[in-house]
C-alpha positions in Angstrom: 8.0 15.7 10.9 4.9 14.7 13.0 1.4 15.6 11.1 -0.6 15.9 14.0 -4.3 14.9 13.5 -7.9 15.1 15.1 -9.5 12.1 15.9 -12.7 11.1 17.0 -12.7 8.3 19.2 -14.8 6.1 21.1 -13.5 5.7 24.7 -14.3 2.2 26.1 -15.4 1.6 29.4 -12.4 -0.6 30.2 -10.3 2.3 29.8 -9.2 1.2 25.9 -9.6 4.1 23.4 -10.2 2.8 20.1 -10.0 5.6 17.3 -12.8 5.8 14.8 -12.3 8.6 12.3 -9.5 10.9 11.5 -10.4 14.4 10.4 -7.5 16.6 8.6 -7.2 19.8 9.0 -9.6 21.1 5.8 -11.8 19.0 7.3 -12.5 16.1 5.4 -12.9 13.0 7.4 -11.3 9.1 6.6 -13.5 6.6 8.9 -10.8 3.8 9.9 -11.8 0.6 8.5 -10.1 -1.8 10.9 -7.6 -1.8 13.7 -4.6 -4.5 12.7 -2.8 -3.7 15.6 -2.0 -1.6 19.2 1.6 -1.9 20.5 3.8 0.6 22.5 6.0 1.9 19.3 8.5 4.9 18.2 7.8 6.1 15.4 11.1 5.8 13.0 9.9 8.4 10.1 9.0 11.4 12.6 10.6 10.8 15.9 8.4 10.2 19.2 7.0 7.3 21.2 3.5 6.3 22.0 0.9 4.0 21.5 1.0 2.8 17.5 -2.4 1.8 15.8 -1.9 0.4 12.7 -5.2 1.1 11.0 -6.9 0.4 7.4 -8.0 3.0 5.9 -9.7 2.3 2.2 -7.5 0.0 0.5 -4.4 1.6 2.4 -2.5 1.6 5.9 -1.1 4.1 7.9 0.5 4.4 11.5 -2.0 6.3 13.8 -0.1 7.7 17.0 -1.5 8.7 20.2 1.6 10.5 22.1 1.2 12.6 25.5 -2.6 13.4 24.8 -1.8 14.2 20.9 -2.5 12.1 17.6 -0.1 12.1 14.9 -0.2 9.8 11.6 2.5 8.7 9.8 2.6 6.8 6.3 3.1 2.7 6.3 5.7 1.3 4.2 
């Protein structure tokens, strides 16, 4: 199942979107550390295809998906 996420996000003048923060649905906010990666992806766990961030957030890492103008998150192995 897809646990779809706000993000705030800063939109780059050359068209790249590069997320910042992810804020859960109580509200609390997790800044993202680091971007490892951005590929073209389907996500395995939850079904789905779309543009795959692997991000560092804290000590941990999670699959950040943005998917037809929605983010979704899903856990990293």
């Amino acid at each position: 199942m897809k646990n779809y996420v706000d993000v705030i996000c800063l939109n780059q003048k050359n068209g790249k979107i590069k997320p910042l923060c992810i804020v859960w649905d109580d509200g609390v906010k997790y800044p993202i550390d680091k971007i490892v990666q951005v590929i073209n992806a389907a996500s395995i766990k939850s079904g789905g295809m779309g543009l795959r961030y692997t991000c560092k957030i804290g000590l941990n890492f999670r699959y950040l998906y943005f998917s037809e103008g929605k983010w979704f998150i899903e856990k990293f192995d």
